[in-house]
N, C-alpha and C positions, 0 to 999 in steps of 0.2 A: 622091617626085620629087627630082630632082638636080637643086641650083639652083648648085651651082661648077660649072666647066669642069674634066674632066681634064684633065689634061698629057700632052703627044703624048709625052715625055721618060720613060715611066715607068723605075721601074728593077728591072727585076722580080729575082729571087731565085729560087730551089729551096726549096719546102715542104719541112721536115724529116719531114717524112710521106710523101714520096713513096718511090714502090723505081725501081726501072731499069727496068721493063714500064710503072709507073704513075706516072709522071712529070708533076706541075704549078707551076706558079713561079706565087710572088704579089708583087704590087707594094703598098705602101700609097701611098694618095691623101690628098691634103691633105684634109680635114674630117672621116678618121676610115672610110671605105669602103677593101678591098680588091676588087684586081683580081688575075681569076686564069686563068692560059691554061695550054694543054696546051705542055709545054717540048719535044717531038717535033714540033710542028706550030705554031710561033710566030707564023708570019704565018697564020692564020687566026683573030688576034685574041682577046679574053678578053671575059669578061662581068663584071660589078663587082657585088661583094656589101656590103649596106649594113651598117657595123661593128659594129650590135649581134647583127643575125644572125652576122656573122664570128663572134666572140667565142663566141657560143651555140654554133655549131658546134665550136669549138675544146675550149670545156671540153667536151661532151658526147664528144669524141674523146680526149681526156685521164681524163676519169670515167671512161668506158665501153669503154677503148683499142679502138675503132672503128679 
């Protein structure tokens, strides 16, 4: 459970994993969760992944070039 407030400010970015069909941008939030939206479709909002599963994903995408 998320006990900070996001900020409406986020500042999102371009995944360096994305291509130009599959396109997502992530923000980091203060206490360590990213937020990640489709960068075609911005205003339909992101969902927030908590940073130790980020991370988990990340290396398994780096190990496993996923």
């Amino acid at each position: 459970m998320r006990l900070t407030p996001i900020p409406a400010d986020l500042s999102f970015r371009k995944s360096s994993y994305s291509t130009p069909q599959n396109c997502v941008e992530v923000a980091d939030i203060p206490g360590g969760d990213t937020a990640v939206r489709d960068s075609q479709n911005p205003d339909l909002g992101y969902f927030v992944v908590p940073g130790g599963e980020w991370a988990a994903l990340l290396d398994s995408v780096k190990r496993h070039g996923l």
